[in-house]
N, C-alpha and C positions, 0 to 999 in steps of 0.2 A: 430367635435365629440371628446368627452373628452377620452383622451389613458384610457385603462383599470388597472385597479387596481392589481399589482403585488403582489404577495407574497413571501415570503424568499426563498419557497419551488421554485420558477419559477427561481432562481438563480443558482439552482445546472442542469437546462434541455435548449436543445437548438435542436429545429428542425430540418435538414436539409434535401434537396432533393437529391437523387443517380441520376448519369448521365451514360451515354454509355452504354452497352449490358445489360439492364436489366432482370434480371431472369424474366421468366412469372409468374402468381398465380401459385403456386406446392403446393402437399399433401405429407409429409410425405418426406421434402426432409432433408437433415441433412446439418448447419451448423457451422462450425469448424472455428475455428481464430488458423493461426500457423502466430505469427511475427506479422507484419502489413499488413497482409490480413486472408481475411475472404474466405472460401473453403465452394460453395453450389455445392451439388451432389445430382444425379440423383432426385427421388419426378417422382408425377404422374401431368401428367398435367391437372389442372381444368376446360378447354375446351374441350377437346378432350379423358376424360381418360384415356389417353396412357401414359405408365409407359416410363421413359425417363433413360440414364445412362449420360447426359450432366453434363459438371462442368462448373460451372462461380465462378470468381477468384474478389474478392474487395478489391480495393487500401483500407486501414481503413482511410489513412491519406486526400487520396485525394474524397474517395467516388466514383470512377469512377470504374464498372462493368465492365471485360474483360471476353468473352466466351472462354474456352482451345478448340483448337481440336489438338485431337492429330498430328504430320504429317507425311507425309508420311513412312510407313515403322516402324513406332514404335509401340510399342505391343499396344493393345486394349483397350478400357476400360472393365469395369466388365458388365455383363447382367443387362436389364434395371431392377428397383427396386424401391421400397418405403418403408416407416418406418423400414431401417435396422438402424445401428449403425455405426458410424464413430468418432475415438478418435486421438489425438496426441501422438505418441511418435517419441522423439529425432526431427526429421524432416522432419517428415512421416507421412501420414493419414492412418490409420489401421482402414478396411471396412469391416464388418460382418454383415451376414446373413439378413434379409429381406423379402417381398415379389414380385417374380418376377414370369416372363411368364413357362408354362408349356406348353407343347405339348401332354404327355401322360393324365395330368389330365382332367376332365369332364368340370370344370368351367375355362379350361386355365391358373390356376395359380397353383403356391406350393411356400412353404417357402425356402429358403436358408440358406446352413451351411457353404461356402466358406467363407475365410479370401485373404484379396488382398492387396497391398498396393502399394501407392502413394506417390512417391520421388517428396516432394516439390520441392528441390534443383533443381533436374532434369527434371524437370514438366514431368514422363513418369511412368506408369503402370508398377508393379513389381509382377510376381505370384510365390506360390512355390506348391508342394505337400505334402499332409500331409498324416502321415502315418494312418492308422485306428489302435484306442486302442482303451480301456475299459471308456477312459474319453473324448473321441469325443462329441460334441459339437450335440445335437440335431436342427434338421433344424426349426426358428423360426422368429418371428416379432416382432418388438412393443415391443422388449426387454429394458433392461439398459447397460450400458457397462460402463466402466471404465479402465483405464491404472494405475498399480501400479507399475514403475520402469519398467522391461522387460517385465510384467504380462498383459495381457489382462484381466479382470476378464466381463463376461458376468450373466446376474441375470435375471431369469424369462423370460418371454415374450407369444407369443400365437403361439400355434399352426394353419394347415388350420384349424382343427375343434373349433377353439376359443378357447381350453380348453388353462389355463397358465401352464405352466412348472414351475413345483417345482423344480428347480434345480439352483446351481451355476458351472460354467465352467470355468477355467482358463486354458487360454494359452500363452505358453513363444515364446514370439515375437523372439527373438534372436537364437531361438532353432530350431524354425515351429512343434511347437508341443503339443498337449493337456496333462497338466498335474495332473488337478485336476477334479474333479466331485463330487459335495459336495449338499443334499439334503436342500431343502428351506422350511421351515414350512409357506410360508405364497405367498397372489398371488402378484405377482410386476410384471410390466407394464410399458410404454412410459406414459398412460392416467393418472392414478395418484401416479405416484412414479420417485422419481432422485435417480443417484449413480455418487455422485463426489468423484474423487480422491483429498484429502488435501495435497497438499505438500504445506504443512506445513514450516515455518521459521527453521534456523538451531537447535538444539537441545528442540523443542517441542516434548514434550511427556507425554505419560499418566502416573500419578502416581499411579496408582491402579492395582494393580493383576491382572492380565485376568481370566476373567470369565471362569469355568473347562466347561461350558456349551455349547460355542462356535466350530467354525471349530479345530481341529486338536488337540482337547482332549477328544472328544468322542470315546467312547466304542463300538469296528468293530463290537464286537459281539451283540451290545444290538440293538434292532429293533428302528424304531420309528413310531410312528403311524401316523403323519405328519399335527399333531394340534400345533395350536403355542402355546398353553401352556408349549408344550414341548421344547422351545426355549426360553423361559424368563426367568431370575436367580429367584435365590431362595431370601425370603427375606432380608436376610443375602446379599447380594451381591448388594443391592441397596444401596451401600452407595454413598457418594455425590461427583458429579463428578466433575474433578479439571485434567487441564492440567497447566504443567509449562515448564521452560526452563533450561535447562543447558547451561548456558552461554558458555563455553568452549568448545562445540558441533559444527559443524563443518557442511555445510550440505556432501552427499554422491550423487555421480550420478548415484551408482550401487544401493544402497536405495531403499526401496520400500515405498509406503506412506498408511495411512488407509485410510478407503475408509468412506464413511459415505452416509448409504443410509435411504433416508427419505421418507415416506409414509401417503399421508393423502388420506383419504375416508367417506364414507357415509355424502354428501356435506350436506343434510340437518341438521346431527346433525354430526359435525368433528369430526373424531377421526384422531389422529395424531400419528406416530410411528418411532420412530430412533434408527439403528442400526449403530455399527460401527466396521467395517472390522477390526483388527488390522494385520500389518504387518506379514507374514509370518518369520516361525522361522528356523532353519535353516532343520526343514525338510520339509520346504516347504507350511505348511498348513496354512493359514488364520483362525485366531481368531474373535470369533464376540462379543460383546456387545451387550445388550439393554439398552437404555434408553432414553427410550421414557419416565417414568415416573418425569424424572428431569427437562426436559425441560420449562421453566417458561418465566414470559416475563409479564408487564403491559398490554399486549395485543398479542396476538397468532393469525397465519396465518387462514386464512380461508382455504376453500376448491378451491383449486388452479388447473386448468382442464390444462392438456399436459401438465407440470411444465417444468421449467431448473432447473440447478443447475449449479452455478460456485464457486471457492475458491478462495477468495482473501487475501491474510495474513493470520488474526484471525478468516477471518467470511465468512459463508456460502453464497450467495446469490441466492435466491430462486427465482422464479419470473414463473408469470403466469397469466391464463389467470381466470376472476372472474365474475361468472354468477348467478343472484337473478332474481326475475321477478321485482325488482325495479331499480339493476343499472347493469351495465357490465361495467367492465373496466379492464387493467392489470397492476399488482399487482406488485411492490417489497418488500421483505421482507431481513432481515440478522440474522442470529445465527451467534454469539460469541460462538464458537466452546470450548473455555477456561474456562467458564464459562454456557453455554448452554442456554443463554438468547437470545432470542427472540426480533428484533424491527422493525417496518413499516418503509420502505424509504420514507418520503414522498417526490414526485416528482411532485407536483403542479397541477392542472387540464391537462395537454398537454397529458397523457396517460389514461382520461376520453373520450378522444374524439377521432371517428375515430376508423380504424381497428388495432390494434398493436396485432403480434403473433408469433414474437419469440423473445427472449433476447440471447445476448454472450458477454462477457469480452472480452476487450479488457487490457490485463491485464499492459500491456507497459505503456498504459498512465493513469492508474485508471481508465477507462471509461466504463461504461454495458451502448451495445447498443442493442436499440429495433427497428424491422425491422416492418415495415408494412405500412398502407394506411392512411394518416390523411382525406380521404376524405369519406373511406366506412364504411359498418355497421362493427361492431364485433360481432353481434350474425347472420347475416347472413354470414357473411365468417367462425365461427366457426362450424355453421353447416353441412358446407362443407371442413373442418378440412381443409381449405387453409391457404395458408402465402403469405404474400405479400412484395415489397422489393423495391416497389416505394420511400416511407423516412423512415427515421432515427431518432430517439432519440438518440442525447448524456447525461447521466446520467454521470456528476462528482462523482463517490464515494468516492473522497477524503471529500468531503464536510460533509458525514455521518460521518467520520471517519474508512472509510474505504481503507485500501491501500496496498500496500508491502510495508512492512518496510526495511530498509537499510539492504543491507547483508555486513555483515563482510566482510575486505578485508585484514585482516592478520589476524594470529596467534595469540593466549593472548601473549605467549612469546614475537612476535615482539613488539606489542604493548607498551608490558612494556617495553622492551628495550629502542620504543623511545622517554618514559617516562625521563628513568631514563639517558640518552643523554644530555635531556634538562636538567636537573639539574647538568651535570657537562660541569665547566667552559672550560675545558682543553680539550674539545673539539669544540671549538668554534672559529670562525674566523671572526665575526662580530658582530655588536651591534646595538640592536632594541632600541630606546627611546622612553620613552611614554610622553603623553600629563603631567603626575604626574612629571617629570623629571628623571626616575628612570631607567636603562638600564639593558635590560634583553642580554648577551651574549649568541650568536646564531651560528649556523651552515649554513653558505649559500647555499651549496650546495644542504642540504634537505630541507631549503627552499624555494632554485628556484624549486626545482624536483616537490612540490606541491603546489606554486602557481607561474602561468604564469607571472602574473603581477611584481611580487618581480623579474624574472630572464629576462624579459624586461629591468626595470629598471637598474639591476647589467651590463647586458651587455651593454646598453648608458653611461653607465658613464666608461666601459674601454671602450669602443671605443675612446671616447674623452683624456682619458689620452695618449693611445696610439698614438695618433694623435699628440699629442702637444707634446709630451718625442721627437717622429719620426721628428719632423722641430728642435728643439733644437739640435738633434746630429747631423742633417743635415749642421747644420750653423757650428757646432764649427770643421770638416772635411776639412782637406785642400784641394784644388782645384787641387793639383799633384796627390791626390789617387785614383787610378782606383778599388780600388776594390769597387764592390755598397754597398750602405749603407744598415746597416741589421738591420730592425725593433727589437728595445728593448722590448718585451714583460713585463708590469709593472705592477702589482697586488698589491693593496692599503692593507696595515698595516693593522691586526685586532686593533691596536687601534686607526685608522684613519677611519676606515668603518663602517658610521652609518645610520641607518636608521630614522626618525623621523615617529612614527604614532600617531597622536593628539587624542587621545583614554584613557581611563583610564589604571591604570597597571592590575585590573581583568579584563578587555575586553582583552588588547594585550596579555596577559598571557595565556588566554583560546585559542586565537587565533594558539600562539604557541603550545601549546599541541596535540589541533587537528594534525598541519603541522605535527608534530614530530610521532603520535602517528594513524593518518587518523581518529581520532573517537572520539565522545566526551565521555569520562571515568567519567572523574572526577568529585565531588561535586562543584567543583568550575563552572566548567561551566553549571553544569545545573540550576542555581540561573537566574530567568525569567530574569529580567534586560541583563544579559549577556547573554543569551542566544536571545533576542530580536537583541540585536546589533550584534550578528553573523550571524545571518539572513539580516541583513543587508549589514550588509561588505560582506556574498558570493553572494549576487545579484547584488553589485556594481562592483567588480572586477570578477564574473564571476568563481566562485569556485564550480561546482557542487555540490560535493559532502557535501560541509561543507553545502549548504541549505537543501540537504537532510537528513542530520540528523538534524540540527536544528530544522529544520519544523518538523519531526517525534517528537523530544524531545518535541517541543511548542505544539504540537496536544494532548500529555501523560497528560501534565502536565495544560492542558485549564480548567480552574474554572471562579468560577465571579470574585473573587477575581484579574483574572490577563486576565480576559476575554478583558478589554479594550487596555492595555499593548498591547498585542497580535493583537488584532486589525489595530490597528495602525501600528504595525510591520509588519504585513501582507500587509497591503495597500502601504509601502511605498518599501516592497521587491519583489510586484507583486509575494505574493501566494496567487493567487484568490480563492483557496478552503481553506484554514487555516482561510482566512478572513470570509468567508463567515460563516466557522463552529463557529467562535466568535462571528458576527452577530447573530446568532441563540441564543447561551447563553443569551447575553444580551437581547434581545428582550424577550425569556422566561423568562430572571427576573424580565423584567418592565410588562407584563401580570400577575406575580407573585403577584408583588407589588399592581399593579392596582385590581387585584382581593381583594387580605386579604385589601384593601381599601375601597372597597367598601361595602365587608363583618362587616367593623366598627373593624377587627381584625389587629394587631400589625404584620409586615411582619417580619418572623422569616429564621433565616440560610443565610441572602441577605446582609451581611456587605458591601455596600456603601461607609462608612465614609473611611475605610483602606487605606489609601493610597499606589501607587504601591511603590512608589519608598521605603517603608518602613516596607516592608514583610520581615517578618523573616526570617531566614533559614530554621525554624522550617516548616513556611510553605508551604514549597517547599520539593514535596515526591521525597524523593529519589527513582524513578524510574528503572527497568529493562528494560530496551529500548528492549530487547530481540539479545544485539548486545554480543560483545566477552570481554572478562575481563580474567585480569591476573590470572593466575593458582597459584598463592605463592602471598601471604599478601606482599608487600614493600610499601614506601614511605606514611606509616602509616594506609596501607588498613586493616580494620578489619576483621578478619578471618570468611568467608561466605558473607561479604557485594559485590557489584558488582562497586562498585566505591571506589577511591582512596582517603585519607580523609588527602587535604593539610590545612595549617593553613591559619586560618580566615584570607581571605584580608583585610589589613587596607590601605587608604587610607593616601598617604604621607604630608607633609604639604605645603599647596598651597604657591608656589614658589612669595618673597617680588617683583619681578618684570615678567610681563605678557612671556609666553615660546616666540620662534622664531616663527611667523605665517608665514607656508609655504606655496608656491602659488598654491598649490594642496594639497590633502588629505594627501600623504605622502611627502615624500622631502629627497636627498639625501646630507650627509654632509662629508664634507673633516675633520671636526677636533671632536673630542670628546667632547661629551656633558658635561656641567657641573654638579660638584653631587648638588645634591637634596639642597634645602638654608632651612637655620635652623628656625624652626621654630620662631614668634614673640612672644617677651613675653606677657601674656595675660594679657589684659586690665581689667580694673577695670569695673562691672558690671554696666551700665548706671540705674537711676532710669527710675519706670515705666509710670513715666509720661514725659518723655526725648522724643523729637523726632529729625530724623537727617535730613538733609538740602533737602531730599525727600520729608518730610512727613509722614515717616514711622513707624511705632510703632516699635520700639525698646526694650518694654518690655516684661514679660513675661504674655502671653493672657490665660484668663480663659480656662478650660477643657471643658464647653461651645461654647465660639468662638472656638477655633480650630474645633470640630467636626460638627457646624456648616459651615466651611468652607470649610473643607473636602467634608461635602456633595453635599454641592455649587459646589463644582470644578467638582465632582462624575455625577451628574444631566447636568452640561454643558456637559461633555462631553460622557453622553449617549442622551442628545438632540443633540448635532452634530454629532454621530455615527451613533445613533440609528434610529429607522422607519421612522420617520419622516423627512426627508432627504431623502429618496428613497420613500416616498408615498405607503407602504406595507399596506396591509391589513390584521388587525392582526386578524380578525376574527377565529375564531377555526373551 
């Protein structure tokens, strides 16, 4: 039987099955990821009806289910329950309200308004008392909840009598105390409404005025009649939304983050709705936003039934469950929260089939997984609002382009500091050589600090000095002196201490900067080329951090132009989702192509011929990584720009005899390199019909031939990249 026909989208999902205590079918149970496990509490059981208060704990890494009970002698858990709310803060699961047993009611049940929490660390149940005020939390179900900083913010839900509560309720976790109670013009729900907290990269923020219309500029005395009309700006306030970054932003763990709550309804004909919380100010109250009307997108969510919502970086992730009388399956979607654009994950057939019914972030590894049964229906287990927890889908969201980006790990000051380090010599006690012949004078000491490999290697080669110094003074010691001989400690001359790495002088240069500075700043390093071989060297030698920025820079800056570059970078520094997200370009361009081909029309915006190795600077965007940049212009930074503007690398003159080939990538040397050999005088231009003892044209080739060879080379190497090599089916 012939293997089935893959597509790009089956590259970013991977099935897997859960082993050991597996949760039963539950209604209405909540599941949480703090770290590398997933937290399922209480849900009703779909056998039996019985409302349950059990927690089962999942390894993420390893997939294996552990049941908690508590033991003996430690506090309890909370009363049995279904569709409450359960959030993270710090390392804690913070449990509200729900529906659980009643004794006094008619039908055995009532809602709940206690708050509880759950010391991960400690795996034990933690209760406090809250006092009764005027912003107490009405008892509820099937609400939203969300954590901003200390803040609990609760939104909506239903009463026993089904009716929704118009209300918002915030309570400060750190306090045990309700402090807000804030009127909601509209109905929100678990069935078709999320409320994620964004936290957001370090200095994101809104550029725009807060709407007077929102929490905590309202007017105590003016009524409202509790129509959403009376909640949407005026039209004057719809201007076009845009978030950016302060580079010199810093994140805050006292912070609070916006909150962004999304709403879609009437499944037959969508209507879609986005508000956004904005941070409380320092009297405490939560600003909201509309805009719903900005949201855009080549194509918009459907009507998505029991949603999630997670935040990853820049983008929302939506996801749910999708019901027509033609297909059912569940859904991923993403807003770009920066921009307010809207786009489909596609994740292959694997979530067409089979039960899937809840998503959660795994946010450590970039991964949104989805919990359910590959083997049952989904419109008969949605019917009976069950979840299942038999398999797994892993979703790579790196592959969308979706991730956390690098967080700063110093200060702009330091940064520049150890910018401006590396350019002075007189600080320096060793010397790098490049493959150009060219020596860049360095610091050892903060180059063993960040990379292992560099202070391995310094420390083999004293050892061995010290070793051979230790028998020479040995020998030259007369045999009458009793005192022992005392190791001469011998540390190599900065102008005997070299390193060789066979590297260009822009690669080894950008290399150093990073070390000196943890982060790629500069223009110089972000030129694809160099940034390609960075990604390479930190996958060889094992640099973290230098791959995670590079990957992040190479993901910014992915076009066709440098889609293949990139490609190949990816495949040979094993980042399976950079690669794959290059595969997708290319493969879109040659559908591009194949289309306006068969169209009989001329394929426009797809330059082919360009060769990588011969991009400009021009086109290469200076990008905002969203990372940290010196607070004061130096080293020719332009005032307002986020990178540091050194002069154009020129290439030195290729040395009359070939450098020392060292028997590894680098190699350590006892004597000082030689400078750089002068260049040869230039030869007299051969004619164009000269050829040299290869065969090789040696003249100068029409503007024809070259672009046809360009594209020759362009075409090889998206037929050895591209689909056909993996047997994808490009079908739409």
């Amino acid at each position: 039987m012939a293997p089935a026909m893959q597509t790009i989208a089956d590259l970013t999902t991977r099935t897997r099955a859960t082993t050991g205590d597996i949760p039963p079918p539950l209604v209405g149970a909540t599941t949480t990821v703090i770290g590398n496990e997933m937290l399922v509490f209480a849900g009703r059981l779909v056998t039996t009806r019985r409302m349950t208060n059990d927690m089962y704990v999942l390894n993420l890494d390893t997939l294996v289910w552990t049941r908690f009970i508590p033991p003996p002698g430690a506090e309890r858990p909370p009363r049995p329950r279904y569709f409450h709310s359960a959030n993270v803060h710090k390392n804690q699961l913070v449990v509200f309200g729900g529906m659980g047993y009643s004794r006094s009611s008619e039908d055995g049940l009532c809602a709940l308004d206690d708050v509880c929490i759950f010391d991960v660390s400690k795996m034990e149940w933690r209760y406090g008392t809250i006092a009764p005020t005027l912003y107490n939390a009405r008892a509820r179900y099937a609400h939203l909840s969300s954590v901003s900083g200390n803040l609990l913010v609760i939104v909506g839900g239903q009463d026993m009598n089904n009716q929704y509560i118009p209300e918002i309720n915030v309570f400060d976790i750190e306090k045990w105390e309700w402090i807000q109670v804030r009127p909601l013009s509209k109905q929100c729900g678990a069935y078709r409404s999320v409320c994620v907290s964004a936290d957001l990269p370090a200095g994101f923020t809104d550029n725009e005025e807060v709407a007077d219309y929102g929490f905590g500029n309202e007017d105590q005395n003016k009524g409202t009649t509790g129509k959403r009309q009376d909640s949407l700006p005026k039209p004057m306030d719809q201007a076009n939304y845009r978030m950016s970054y302060n580079p010199a932003a810093t994140p805050s763990t006292t912070s609070h983050s916006p909150i962004f709550l999304y709403s879609n309804y009437n499944f037959t004909d969508v209507k879609r709705e986005l508000q956004v919380f904005l941070p409380p100010t320092q009297t405490a109250q939560f600003q909201v936003q509309d805009r719903s009307l900005e949201m855009s997108g080549s194509a918009l969510p459907p009507g998505l039934r029991f949603p999630t919502g997670q935040m990853l970086g820049y983008h929302m992730i939506l996801a749910g469950t999708y019901l027509t009388p033609q297909k059912q399956a569940f859904q991923l979607w993403s807003l770009n929260v920066s921009n307010l654009i809207w786009t489909k994950m596609e994740t292959g057939a694997t979530l067409s089939v089979g039960s899937w019914n809840r998503g959660v972030l795994y946010e450590a590894q970039n991964q949104f997984l989805v919990f359910g049964n590959r083997d049952r229906s989904l419109l008969d287990d949605y019917n009976h609002r069950q979840t299942n927890f038999e398999h797994v889908v892993v979703i790579n969201t790196e592959c969308f382009g979706i991730y956390q980006p690098p967080k700063p790990s110093f200060a702009p000051i330091a940064q520049e500091m150890g910018l401006s380090m590396l350019n002075d010599p007189s600080l320096s006690d060793f010397e790098i050589s490049t493959r150009d012949g060219i020596t860049i004078p360095v610091n050892s000491m903060i180059i063993s600090r960040r990379w292992p490999y560099f202070k391995k290697l310094i420390e083999g080669s004293k050892e061995d000095v010290e070793i051979e110094d230790h028998s020479k003074e040995a020998r030259s010691l007369s045999d009458q002196e009793v005192q022992p001989v005392m190791r001469k400690k011998v540390s190599l001359s900065p102008s005997k201490r070299t390193m060789l790495i066979p590297e260009p002088y822009s690669v080894v240069f950008a290399l150093l900067q990073f070390l000196y500075a943890d982060n790629l700043l500069t223009a110089q390093q972000h030129q694809p080329v160099v940034l390609a071989q960075l990604l390479i060297l930190s996958d060889m030698y094992s640099i973290p951090r230098l791959k995670e920025l590079a990957s992040h820079a190479l993901h910014q800056m992915l076009t066709l132009s440098t889609a293949t570059l990139i490609y190949e970078t990816a495949a040979l520094s094993n980042a399976h989702a950079l690669q794959v997200r290059a595969l997708k370009v290319m493969i879109n361009a040659k559908k591009a192509m194949t289309l306006s081909t068969a169209n009989g029309q001329k394929p426009t915006g797809l330059n082919l011929s360009m060769p990588l190795n011969q991009l400009s600077r021009s086109a290469t965007p200076m990008l905002n990584t969203g990372l940290t940049t010196p607070s004061t212009p130096s080293f020719g930074q332009k005032e307002g720009s986020n990178y540091f503007e050194f002069p154009a690398v020129t290439q030195p003159p290729t040395p009359a005899t070939p450098p020392p080939q060292p028997g590894s990538l680098f190699s350590l040397s006892s004597s000082k390199p030689k400078s750089p050999p002068v260049s040869p005088a230039p030869k007299k231009p051969a004619s164009t019909k000269e050829k040299d003892s290869d065969s090789v044209s040696v003249g100068k080739k029409s503007k024809a031939q070259v672009a046809a060879e360009r594209r020759k080379a362009q075409e090889k190497l998206l037929a050895q990249y591209g689909p056909s090599s993996f047997s994808f089916n490009f079908n739409m």
